[in-house]
C-alpha positions in Angstrom: -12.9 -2.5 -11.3 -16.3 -2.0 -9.5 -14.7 -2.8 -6.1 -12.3 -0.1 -6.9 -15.0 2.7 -8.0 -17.4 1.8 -5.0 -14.4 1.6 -2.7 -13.3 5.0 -3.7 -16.8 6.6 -3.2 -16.7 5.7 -0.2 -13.5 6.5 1.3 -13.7 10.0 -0.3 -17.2 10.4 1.5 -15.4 9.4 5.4 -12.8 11.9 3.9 -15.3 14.6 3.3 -16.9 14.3 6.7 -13.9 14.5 8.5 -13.3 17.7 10.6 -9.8 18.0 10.7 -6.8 15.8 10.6 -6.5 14.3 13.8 -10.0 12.7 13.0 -8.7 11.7 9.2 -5.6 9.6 11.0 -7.6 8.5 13.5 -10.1 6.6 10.6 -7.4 5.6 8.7 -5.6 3.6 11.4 -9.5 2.2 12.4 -10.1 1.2 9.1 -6.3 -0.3 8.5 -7.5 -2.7 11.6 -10.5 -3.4 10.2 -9.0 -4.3 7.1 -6.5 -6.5 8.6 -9.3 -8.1 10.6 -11.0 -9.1 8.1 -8.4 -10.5 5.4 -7.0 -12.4 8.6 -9.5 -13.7 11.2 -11.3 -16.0 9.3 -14.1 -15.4 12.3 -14.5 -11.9 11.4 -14.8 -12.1 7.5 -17.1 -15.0 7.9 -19.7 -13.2 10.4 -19.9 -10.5 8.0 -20.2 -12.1 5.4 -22.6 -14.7 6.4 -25.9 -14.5 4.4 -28.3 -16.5 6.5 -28.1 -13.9 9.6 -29.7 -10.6 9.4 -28.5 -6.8 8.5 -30.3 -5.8 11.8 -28.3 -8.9 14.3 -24.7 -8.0 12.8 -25.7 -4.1 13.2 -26.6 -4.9 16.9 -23.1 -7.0 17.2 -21.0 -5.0 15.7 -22.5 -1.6 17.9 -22.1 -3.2 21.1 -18.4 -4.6 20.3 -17.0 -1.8 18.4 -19.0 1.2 19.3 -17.2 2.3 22.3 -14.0 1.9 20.6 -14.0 3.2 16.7 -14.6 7.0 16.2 -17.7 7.6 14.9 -17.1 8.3 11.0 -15.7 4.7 11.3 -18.7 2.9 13.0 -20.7 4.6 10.7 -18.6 3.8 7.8 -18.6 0.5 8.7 -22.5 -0.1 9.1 -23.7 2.1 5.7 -21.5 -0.7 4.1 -23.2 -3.8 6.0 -26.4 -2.2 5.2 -25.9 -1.9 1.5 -24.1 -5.7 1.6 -21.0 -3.6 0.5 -18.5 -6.1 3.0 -16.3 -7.6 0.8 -15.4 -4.2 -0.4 -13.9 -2.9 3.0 -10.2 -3.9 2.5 -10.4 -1.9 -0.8 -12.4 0.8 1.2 -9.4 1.0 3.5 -6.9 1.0 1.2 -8.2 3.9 -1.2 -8.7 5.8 2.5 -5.2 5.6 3.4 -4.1 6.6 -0.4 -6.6 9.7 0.2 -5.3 10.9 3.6 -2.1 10.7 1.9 -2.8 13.1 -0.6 -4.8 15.5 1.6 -1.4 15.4 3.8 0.7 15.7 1.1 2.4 12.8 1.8 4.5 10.3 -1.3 5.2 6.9 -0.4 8.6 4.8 -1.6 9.2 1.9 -1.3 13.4 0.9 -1.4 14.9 -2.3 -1.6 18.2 -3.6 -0.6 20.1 -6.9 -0.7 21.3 -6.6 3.0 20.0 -4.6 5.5 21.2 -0.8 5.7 23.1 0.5 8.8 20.9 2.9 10.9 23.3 5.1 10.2 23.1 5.3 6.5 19.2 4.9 6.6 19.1 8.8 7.3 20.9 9.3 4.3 19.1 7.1 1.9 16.1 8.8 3.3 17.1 12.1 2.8 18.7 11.5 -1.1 15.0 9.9 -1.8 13.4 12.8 -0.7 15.0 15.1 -3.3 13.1 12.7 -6.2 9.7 14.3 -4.5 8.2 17.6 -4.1 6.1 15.8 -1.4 6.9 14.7 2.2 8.1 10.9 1.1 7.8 8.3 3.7 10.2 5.5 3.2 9.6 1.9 3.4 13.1 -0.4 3.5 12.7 -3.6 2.4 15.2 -6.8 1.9 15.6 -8.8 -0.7 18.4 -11.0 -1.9 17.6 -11.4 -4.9 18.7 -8.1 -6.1 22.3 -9.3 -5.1 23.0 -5.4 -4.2 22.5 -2.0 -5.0 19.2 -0.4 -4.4 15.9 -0.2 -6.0 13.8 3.0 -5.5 10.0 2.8 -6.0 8.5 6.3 -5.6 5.0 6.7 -6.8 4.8 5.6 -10.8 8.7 5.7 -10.7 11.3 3.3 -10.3 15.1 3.4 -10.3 16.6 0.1 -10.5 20.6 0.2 -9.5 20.5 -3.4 -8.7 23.6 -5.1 -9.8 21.6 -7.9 -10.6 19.8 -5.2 -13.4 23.6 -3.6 -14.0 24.1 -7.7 -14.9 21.4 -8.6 -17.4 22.3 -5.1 -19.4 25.2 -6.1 -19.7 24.3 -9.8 -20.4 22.3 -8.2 -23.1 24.1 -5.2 -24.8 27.1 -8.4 -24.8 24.3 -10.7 -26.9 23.2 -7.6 -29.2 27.0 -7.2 -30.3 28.4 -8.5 -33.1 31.6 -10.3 -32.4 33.7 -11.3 -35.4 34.0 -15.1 -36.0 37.1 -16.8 -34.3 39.5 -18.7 -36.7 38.6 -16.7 -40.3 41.4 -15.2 -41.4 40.7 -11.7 -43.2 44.4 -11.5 -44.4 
């Protein structure tokens, strides 16, 4: 819970300082990197968060290799949070940034699942029947999974529509359970 509220101060800070919105994509896809960086390379999550070397020697390390490159409410970003030890917090940083940008932008994320991949050609489609679910631009995620055995599973925001036939087969697994059948073999007559 505290990486969550300190993670959201300080993406809604970068957001704040950000002229405009080539700048606020330009941070997010900095930060997404970092991110991945550091939940990947064990390298780079262990130099930051090494406690025997000094604030002031990772400040100079990281400047000189990352200066020239990140805009500079990223290098910024990146060295308030070194100096207040606030590393370990940076892939939650990243991710409330990105959920942020998305709202400024007006933008829904869905995530759709399938048991076999779609045709390109129906992709459009699926695309475009999601997008009626939203009064928001929707970006759409497809994913595969198997498991589902077919149909399509539509997460969009706090919503979900399962029409999986594996879901269409457990309710009707259960509504077959929660009936009363009458006993074979008694006669009533």
């Amino acid at each position: 819970m505290f990486a969550k509220v300190v993670a959201d101060r300080y993406a809604r800070a970068v957001l704040h300082n950000s002229p405009d919105l080539a700048t606020i994509e330009r941070v997010k896809d900095e930060l997404a990197l970092l991110r991945d960086a550091f939940e990947t390379q064990d390298s780079f999550r262990a130099f930051l968060l090494n406690p025997k070397m000094p604030v002031a020697v990772k400040r100079q390390i990281l400047e000189s290799a990352l200066k020239a490159s990140l805009h500079t409410n990223t290098m910024e970003l990146l060295l308030l949070i070194l100096a207040k030890r606030r590393q370990r917090v940076l892939p939650e940083i990243a991710d409330r940034y990105a959920e942020l940008c998305d709202q400024y932008r007006g933008v829904e994320h869905a995530d759709v699942v399938t048991a076999v991949p779609i045709p390109a050609a129906l992709q459009d489609s699926l695309k475009l029947a999601v997008q009626r679910f939203s009064t928001r631009q929707v970006e759409v995620s497809l994913q595969i999974d198997p498991k589902i055995l077919g149909g399509v599973i539509v997460r969009l925001g706090g919503r979900i529509v399962d029409g999986s036939l594996r879901r269409r087969f457990e309710d009707t697994r259960r509504a077959m359970l929660a009936a009363r059948l009458p006993r074979m073999g008694s006669d009533s007559g």
